[in-house]
C-alpha positions in Angstrom: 25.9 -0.2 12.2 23.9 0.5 9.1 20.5 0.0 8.9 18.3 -0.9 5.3 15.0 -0.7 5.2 11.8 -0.3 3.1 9.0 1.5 3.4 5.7 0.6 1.5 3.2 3.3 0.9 -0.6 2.1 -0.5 -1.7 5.1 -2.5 -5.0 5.7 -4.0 -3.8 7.1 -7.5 -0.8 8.6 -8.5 -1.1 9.0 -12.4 1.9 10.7 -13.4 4.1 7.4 -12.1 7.1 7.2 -13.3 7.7 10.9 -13.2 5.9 11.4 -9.9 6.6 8.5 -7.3 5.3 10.3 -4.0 2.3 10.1 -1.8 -0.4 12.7 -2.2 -0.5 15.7 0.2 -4.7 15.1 0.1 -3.9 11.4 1.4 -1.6 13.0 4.3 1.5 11.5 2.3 2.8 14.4 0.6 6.0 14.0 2.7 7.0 11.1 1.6 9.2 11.0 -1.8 12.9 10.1 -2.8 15.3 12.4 -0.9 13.3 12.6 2.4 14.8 12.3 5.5 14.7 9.2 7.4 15.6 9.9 11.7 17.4 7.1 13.5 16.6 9.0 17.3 17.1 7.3 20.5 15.9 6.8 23.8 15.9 9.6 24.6 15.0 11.3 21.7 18.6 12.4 20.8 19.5 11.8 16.5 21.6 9.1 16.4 21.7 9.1 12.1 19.9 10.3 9.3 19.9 9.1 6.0 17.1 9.3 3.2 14.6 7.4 1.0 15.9 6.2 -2.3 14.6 4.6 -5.2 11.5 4.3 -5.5 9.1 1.6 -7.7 5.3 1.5 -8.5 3.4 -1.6 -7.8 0.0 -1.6 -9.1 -1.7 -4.3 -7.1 -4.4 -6.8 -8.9 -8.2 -6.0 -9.1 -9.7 -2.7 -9.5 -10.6 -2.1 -5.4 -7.2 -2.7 -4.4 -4.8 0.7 -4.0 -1.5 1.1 -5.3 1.5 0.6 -3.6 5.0 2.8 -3.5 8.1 1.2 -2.4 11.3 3.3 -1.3 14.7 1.9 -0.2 16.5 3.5 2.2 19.7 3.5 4.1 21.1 5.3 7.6 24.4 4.3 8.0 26.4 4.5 11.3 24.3 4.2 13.8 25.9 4.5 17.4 24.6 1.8 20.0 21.5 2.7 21.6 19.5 0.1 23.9 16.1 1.7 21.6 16.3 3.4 18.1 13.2 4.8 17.0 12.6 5.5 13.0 11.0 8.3 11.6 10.3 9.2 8.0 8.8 12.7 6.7 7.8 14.9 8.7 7.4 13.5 11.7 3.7 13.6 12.3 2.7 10.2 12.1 5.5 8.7 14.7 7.8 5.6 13.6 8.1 2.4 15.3 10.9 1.6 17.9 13.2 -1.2 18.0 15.4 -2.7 20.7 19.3 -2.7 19.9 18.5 -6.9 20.3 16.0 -7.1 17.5 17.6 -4.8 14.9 20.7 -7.5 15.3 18.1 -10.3 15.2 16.6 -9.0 11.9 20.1 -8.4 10.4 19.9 -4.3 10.6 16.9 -4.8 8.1 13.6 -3.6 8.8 10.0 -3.1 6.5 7.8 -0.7 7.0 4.3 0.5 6.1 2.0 3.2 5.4 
């Protein structure tokens, strides 16, 4: 199966946007940017997949005490059956969220995530 996903990132600043949509090493994000790896792993901590964030887009949000958020795509295609996938993203350090094989096929191989 494939799975899509997104992955929201509220920033603090990032004033070079366009040219620099990434998270700031000094907010503990400097891992996340287009091209880095996204780990499909599973139960027992095996890969099962890899594939890698995409596009990217800047969303200021409204009033001036709110943070501004990054939103990658991504895709990791063929992913072998596995009663648990966990997700990773960067470098590992922050530990991604683990689905059952049951509710990746209820959410249509979709899932959003957040930083």
């Amino acid at each position: 199966m494939s799975l899509r996903g997104t992955l929201q990132l509220f920033v603090n600043r990032n004033p070079n946007y366009p040219d620099n949509c990434a998270g700031f090493p000094e907010e503990g994000y400097g891992d996340i940017h287009v091209g880095q790896q996204v780990v499909v792993s599973g139960q027992t901590g095996q890969v099962l997949a890899l594939g890698q964030l995409t596009k990217c887009e800047f969303s200021p949000l409204e009033g001036p005490d709110q943070s501004r958020g990054l939103l990658f795509n991504f895709v990791v295609k063929d992913v072998p059956e596995s009663p648990f996938v966990k997700i990773d993203i960067g470098t590992g350090q922050r530990g991604g969220p683990t689905y059952s094989w049951s509710q990746l096929e209820q959410a249509g191989w979709k899932v959003d995530l957040t930083l």
